[in-house]
C-alpha positions in Angstrom: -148.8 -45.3 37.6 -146.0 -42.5 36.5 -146.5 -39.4 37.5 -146.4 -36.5 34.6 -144.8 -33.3 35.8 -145.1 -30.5 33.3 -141.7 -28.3 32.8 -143.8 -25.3 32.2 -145.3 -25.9 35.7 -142.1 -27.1 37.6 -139.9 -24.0 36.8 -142.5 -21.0 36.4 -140.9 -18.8 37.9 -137.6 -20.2 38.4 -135.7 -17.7 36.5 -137.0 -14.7 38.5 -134.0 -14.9 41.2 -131.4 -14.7 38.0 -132.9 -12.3 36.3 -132.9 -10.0 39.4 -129.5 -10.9 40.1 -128.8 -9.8 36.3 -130.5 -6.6 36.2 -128.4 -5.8 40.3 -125.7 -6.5 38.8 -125.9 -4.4 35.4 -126.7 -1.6 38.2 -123.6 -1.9 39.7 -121.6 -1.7 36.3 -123.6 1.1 35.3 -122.8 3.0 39.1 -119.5 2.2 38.4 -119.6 3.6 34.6 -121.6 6.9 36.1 -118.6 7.8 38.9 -116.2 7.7 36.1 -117.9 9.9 33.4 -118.3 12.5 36.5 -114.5 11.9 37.6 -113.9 13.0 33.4 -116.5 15.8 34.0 -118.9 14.3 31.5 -121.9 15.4 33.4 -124.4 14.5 30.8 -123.3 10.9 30.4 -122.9 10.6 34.4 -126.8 11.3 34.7 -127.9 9.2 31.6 -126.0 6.3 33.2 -126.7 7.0 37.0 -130.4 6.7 35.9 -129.8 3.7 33.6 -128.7 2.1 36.9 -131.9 3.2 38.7 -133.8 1.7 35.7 -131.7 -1.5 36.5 -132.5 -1.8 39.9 -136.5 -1.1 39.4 -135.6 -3.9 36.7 -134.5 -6.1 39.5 -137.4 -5.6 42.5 -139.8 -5.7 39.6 -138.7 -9.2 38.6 -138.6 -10.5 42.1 -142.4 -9.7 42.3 -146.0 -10.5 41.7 -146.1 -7.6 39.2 -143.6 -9.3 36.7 -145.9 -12.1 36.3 -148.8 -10.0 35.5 -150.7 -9.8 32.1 -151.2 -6.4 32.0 -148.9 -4.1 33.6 -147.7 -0.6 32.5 -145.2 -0.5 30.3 -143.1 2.1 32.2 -140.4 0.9 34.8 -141.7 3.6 37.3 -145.0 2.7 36.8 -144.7 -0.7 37.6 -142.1 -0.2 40.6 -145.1 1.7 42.0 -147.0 -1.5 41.8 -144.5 -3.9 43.8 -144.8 -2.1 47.2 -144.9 1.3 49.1 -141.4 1.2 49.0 -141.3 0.9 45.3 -143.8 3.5 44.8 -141.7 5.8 47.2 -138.7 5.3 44.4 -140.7 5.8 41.2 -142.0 8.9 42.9 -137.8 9.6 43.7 -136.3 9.4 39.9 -139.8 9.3 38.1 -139.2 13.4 38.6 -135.9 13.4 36.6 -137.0 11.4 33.8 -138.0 14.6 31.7 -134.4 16.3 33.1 -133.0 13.4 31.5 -134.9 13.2 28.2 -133.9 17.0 27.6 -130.4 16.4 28.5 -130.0 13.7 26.3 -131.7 15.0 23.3 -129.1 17.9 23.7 -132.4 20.7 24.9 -130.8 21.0 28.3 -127.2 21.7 27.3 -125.5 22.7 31.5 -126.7 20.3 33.2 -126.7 21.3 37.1 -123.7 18.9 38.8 -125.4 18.6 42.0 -128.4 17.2 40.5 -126.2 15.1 38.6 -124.5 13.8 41.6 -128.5 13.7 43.5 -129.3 11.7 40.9 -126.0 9.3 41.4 -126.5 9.2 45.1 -130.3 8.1 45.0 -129.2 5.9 42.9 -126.6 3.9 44.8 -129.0 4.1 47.4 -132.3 2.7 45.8 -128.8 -0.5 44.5 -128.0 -0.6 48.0 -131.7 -1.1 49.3 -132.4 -3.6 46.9 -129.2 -5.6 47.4 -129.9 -6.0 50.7 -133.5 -6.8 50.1 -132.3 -9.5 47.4 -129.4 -11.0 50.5 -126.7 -9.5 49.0 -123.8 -8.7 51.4 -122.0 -5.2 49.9 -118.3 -5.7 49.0 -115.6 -5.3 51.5 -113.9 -1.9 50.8 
């Protein structure tokens, strides 16, 4: 007798290692985008994309867990990076605290931003990329 394998069963979940490997790598462009708007001294556009990247990379440990197959999850990156581990939860608690920084700066409330929060920001951020590529088996670049 044949035996009837369902697609839907087969692949759950097969996409998860491509979508993290599309939300690392969006991370990295995003880094990369970040260094040059500080290098221009565009401040305010070096924070919004340094945390876009963070966003990015809670993107990708999100999708590489339990909590992205969930029904009902938050709807906030930070609040579901808290769910995937302490580690994640150590993170959200990291750039959850410039989220309202960033809101203000973007809406143009917070006109000077402060440059060494601006470059915090970028650091923890190439940090939380370089934690999670190695978590994903991601050997960094050769400089």
């Amino acid at each position: 007798m044949a035996q009837i394998i369902s697609a839907t069963t087969r692949f759950a979940g097969a996409g998860a290692g491509t979508r993290r490997a599309g939300f690392i790598l969006k991370a990295q462009v995003l880094l990369a985008q970040a260094h040059r708007h500080r290098e221009a001294g565009e401040w305010d556009l070096a924070l919004e994309v340094a945390y876009q990247a963070a966003l990015r990379t809670a993107g990708a440990r999100i999708s590489a867990s339990a909590v992205a197959g969930r029904r009902r999850r938050p709807t906030g990156a930070w609040d579901q990076l808290r769910m995937v581990d302490a580690e994640g939860e150590r993170w959200a608690l990291v750039f959850s605290q410039y989220s309202r920084l960033r809101s203000r700066v973007a809406s143009g409330l917070e006109l000077d931003v402060d440059r060494g929060v601006v470059s915090t920001v970028m650091d923890l951020a190439a940090q939380f990329l370089a934690e999670t590529e190695a978590e994903a088996g991601w050997v960094p670049a050769a400089a």
